[in-house]
C-alpha positions in Angstrom: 68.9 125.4 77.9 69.4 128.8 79.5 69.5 131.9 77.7 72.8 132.7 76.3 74.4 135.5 75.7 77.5 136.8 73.8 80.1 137.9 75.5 80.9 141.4 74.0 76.8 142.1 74.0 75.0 144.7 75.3 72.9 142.1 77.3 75.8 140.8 78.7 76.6 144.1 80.1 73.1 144.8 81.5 73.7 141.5 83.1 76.8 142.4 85.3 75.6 146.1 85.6 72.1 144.3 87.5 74.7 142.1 89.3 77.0 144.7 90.7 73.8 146.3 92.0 72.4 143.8 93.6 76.0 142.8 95.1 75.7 146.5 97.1 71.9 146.4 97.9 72.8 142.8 99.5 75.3 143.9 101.8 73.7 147.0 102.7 70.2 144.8 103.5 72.2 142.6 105.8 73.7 145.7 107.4 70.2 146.7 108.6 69.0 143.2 109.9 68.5 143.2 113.7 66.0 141.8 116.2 63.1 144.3 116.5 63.4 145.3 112.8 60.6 145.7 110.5 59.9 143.2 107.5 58.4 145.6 105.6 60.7 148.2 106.4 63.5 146.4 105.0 62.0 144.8 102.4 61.0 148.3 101.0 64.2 149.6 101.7 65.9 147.3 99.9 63.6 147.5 96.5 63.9 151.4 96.9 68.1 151.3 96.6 67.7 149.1 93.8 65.6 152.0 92.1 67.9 154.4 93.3 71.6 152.9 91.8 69.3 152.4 88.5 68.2 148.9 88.4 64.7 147.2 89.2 63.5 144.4 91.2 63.4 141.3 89.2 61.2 140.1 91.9 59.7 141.3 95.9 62.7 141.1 98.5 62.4 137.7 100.0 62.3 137.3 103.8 61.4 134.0 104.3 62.4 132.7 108.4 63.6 129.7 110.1 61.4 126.8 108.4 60.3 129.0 105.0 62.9 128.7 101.9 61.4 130.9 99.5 58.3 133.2 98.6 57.9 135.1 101.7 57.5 138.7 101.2 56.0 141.1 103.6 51.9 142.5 103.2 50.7 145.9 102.5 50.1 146.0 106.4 52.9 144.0 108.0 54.4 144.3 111.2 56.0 141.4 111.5 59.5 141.9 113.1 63.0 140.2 113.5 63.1 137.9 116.6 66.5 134.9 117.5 65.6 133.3 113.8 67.2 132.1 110.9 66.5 134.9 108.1 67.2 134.1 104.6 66.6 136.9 102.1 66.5 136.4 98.3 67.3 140.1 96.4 66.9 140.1 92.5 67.5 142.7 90.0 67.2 143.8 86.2 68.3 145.9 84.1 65.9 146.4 80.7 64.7 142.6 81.7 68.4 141.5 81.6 68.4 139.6 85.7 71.0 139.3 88.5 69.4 137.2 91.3 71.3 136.2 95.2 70.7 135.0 98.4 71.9 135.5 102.1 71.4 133.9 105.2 71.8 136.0 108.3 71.5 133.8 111.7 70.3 135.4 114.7 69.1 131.6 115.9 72.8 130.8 117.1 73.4 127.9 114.4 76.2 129.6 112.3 77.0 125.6 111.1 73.8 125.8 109.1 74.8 128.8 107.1 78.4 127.7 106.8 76.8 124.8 104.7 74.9 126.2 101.9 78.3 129.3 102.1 80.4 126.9 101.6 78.2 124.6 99.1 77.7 127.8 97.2 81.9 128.3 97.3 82.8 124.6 96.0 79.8 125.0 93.0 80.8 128.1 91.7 84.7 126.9 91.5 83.5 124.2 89.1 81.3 125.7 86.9 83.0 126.1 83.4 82.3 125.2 79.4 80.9 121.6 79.4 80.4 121.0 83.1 77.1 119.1 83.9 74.4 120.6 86.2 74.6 116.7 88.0 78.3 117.5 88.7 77.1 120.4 90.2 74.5 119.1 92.0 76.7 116.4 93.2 79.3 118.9 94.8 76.7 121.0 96.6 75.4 117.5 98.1 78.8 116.3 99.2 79.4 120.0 101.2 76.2 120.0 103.2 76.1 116.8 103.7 79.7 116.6 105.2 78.4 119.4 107.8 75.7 116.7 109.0 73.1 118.9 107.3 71.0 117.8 104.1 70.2 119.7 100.8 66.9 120.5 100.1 66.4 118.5 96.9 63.1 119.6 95.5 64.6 123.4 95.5 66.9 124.1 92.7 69.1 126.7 90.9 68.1 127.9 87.6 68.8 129.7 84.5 68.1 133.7 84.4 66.2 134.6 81.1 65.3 137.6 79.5 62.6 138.9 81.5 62.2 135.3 83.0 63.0 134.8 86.2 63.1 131.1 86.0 64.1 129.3 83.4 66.0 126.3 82.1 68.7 124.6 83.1 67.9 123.2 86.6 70.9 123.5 89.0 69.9 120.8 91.5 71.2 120.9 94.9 72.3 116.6 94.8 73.5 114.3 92.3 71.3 113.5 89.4 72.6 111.7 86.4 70.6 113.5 83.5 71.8 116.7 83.9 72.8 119.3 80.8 76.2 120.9 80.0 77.0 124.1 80.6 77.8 126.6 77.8 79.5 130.1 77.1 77.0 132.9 78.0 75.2 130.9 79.9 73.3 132.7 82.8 73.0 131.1 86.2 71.9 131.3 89.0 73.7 128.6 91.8 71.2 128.5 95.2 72.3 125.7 97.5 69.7 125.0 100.2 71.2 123.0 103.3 68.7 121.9 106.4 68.5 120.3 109.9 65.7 118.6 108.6 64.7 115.6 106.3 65.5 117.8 103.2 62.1 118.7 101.1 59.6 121.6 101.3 55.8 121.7 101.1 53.7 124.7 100.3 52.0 126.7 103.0 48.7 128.8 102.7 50.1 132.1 102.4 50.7 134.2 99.3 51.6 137.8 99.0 53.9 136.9 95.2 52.3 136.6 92.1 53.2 136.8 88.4 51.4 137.7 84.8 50.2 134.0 83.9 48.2 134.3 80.4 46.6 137.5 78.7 43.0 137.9 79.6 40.7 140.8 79.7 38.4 141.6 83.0 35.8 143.8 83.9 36.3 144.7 87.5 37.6 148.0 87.7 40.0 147.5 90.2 41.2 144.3 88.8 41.7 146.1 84.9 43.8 148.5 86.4 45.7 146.0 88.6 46.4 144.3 85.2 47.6 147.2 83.0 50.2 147.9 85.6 51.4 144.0 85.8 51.4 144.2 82.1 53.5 147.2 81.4 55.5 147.5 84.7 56.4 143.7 85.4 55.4 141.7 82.6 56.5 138.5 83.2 58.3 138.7 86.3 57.1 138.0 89.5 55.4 141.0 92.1 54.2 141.9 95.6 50.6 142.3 96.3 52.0 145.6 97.9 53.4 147.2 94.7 49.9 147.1 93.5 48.7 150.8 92.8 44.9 150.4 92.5 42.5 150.6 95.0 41.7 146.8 96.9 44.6 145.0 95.3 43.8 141.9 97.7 40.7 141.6 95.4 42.1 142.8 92.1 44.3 139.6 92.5 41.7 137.4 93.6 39.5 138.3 90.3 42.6 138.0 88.3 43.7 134.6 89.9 40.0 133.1 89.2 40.7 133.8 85.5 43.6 132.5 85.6 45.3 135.7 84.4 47.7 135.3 87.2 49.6 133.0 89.7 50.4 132.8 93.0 53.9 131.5 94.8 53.3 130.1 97.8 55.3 130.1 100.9 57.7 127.2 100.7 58.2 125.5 104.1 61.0 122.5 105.1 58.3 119.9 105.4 59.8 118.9 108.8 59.4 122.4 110.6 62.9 122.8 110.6 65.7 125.5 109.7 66.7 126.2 106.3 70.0 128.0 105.1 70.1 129.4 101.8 73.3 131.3 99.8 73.1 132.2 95.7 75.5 133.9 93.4 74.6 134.6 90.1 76.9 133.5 87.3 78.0 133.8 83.8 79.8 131.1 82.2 82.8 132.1 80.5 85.6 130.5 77.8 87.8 129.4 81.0 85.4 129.1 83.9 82.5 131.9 85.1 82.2 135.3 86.3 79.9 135.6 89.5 78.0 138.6 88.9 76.6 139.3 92.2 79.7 138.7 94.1 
């Protein structure tokens, strides 16, 4: 089950406190979206605020277009810009390990339907969520929603419960009906991501990854690669980081080493297996005695 936390907590105020930051860096992200823009400009920008209002990313700004859902995060060298595409991007943020995580969808494609799906998914989960609710209730709403827009959910992508220091953890929200699914609990911590498509629903991994996270302790040699791994260990620990916000020299190769010893992981691009436009909305919640409080609202 998800990691709980009581109400009256200092942890539960570290949550809301990560959540009301990440509610301001999200709308001031989407503010600077615009055909021409820089990936790496905004992404940067966006994990500076954070720093600046006192929280942390919990995780690289995601800016993942048209066919990617998830794990798409600019280089150390990008210049990739913003053309007429679908651009979804996934913000998180912690306080002391304690995580807010959400998601926005900002069409420049013309296909507004699309994001009005997974919106309006998002809208109908969140007003269900309460003390003994199931995650396949859940699921079930955020099915019925995009499918009624003519668009399906991408099922093999689900919510999930926000940890301390752990980015993902249980329970799976899924994003259709499933009959074994869990009850929700007081203090539970959420995160609800509804995923609709114009496609047949499923993603596949690409070949690209620039997000990688602290997978077992290991000691290595390499200079660049030890360094490389004090920093993940102290800075990041568990939670999931850009190639870019490496500070040693060759951090392409520090990961590599790292990745052969299986120190470390890599998240691969997610793509609709189709080719085809994805839409993507998330609130973090917390469940409370007579319903939730969205965090990142």
């Amino acid at each position: 089950m998800a990691t709980g936390v009581d109400l009256d907590s200092e942890q539960y105020q570290k949550h809301r406190e990560a959540g009301e930051i990440l509610a301001t860096v999200r709308e001031e992200t989407v503010e600077r979206i615009e055909v021409g823009g820089s990936h790496l400009e905004l992404a940067e920008w966006a994990e500076q605020r954070i720093r600046e209002l006192g929280g942390k990313p919990a995780f690289p700004v995601n800016i993942s277009i048209d066919e990617e859902a998830a794990h798409a995060t600019p280089s150390i060298d990008d210049d990739t810009t913003f053309g007429e595409e679908m651009i979804n991007v996934d913000i998180g943020v912690h306080i002391d390990g304690w995580l807010a995580d959400t998601a926005v969808t900002v069409d420049l494609s013309g296909n507004p339907d699309l994001v009005d799906a997974s919106a309006e998914a998002l809208k109908a989960a969140v007003d269900t969520v309460e003390p003994g609710v199931e995650t396949g209730h859940i699921g079930a709403v955020i099915e019925r929603v995009i499918e009624g827009y003519g668009y399906n959910p991408v099922v093999n992508l689900t919510g999930h419960g926000l940890g301390h220091w752990e980015q993902h953890t249980t329970p799976n929200i899924p994003n259709r009906k499933v009959n074994q699914g869990v009850e929700l609990d007081v203090g539970d911590v959420v995160a609800i991501e509804p995923f609709a498509t114009d496609g047949g629903g499923k993603v596949k991994e690409g070949s690209t990854e620039e997000i990688f996270a602290l997978e077992s302790k290991g000691s290595i040699r390499n200079r660049q690669a030890r360094e490389a791994l004090e920093q993940i260990t102290e800075e990041f620990r568990t939670l999931p980081f850009a190639t870019r916000w490496l500070e040693t020299d060759r951090p392409e190769m520090a990961l590599r080493r790292l990745k052969q010893r299986d120190i470390v992981h890599g998240y691969p691009v997610l793509k609709e297996e189709d080719g085809c436009l994805v839409s993507q909305k998330e609130h973090t919640v917390i469940v409370t005695e007579d319903g939730c409080e969205v965090t990142t609202r």
